[in-house]
RODO-2510 file (C-alpha; in nm, 4 decimals, decimal comma):
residues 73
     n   res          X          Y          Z
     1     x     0,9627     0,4283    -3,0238
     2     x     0,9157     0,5911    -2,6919
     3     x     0,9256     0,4327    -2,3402
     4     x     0,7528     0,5390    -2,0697
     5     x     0,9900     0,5246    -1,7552
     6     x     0,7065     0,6317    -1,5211
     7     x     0,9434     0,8932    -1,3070
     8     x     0,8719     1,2192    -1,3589
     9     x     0,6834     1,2052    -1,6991
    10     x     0,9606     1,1810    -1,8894
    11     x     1,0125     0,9307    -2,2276
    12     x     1,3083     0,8289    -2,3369
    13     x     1,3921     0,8029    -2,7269
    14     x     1,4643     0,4132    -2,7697
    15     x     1,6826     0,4643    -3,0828
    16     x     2,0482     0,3894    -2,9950
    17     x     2,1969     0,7474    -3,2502
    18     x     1,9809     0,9603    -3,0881
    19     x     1,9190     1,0324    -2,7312
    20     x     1,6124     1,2783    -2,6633
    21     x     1,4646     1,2904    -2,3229
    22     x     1,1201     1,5012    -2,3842
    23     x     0,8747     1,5395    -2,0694
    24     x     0,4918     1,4301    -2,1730
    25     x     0,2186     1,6873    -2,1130
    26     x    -0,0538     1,5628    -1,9230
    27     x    -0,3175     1,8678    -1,9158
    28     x    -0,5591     1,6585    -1,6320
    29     x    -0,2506     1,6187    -1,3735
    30     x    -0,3437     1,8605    -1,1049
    31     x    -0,1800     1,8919    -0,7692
    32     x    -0,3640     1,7351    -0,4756
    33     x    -0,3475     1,9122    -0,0829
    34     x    -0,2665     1,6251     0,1457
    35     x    -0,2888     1,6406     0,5148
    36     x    -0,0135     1,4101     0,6484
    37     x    -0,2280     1,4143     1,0092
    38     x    -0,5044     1,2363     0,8344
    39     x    -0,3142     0,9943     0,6925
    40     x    -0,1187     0,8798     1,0084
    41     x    -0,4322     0,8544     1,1984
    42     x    -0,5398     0,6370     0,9231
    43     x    -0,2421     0,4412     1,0114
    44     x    -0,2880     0,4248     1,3696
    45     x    -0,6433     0,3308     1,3500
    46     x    -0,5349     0,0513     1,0938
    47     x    -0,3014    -0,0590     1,3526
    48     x    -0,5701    -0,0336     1,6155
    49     x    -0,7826    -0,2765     1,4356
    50     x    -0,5208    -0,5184     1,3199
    51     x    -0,4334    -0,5691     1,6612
    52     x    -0,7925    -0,6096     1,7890
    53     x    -0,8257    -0,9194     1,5397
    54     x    -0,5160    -1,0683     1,6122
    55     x    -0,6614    -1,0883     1,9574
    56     x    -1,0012    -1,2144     1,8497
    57     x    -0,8215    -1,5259     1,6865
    58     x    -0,5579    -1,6001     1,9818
    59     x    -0,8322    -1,6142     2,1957
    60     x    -1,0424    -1,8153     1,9818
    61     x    -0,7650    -2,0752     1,8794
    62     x    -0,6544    -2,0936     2,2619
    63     x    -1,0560    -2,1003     2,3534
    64     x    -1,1138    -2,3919     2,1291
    65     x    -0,7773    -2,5927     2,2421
    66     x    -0,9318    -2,5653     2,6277
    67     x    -1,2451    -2,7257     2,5594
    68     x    -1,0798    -2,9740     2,3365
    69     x    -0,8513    -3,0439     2,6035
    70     x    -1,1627    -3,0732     2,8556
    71     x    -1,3487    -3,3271     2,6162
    72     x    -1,0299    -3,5596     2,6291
    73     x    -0,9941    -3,5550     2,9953
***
């Protein structure tokens, strides 16, 4: 029975006398050009945004406390 360890295609042989490491062959994996600059604008622009609703809802919840406060008085 092989296990799949998920680390650099490799199974492991599961029987205890025999050890055999053999690497899978996966004919569809191709390599993939990724451009580090996009992705930590991506980030930043994430950031950007999460920011802009934490904003939104502090104003909101401290909006909503001042005209509660008003309608007690």
């Amino acid at each position: 029975m092989y296990k799949n360890y998920f680390h650099n295609n490799k199974h492991a042989n599961e029987n205890k006398d025999n050890k055999m490491i053999a690497t899978s062959r996966n004919l569809n994996h191709y390599k993939k050009v990724v451009n580090i600059n996009k992705l930590l604008n991506r980030v930043r622009i994430e950031k950007k945004n999460d920011i802009k609703k934490k904003i939104i809802i502090y104003s909101t919840v401290s909006a909503l406390m001042f005209l509660f406060g008003i309608f007690i008085v």
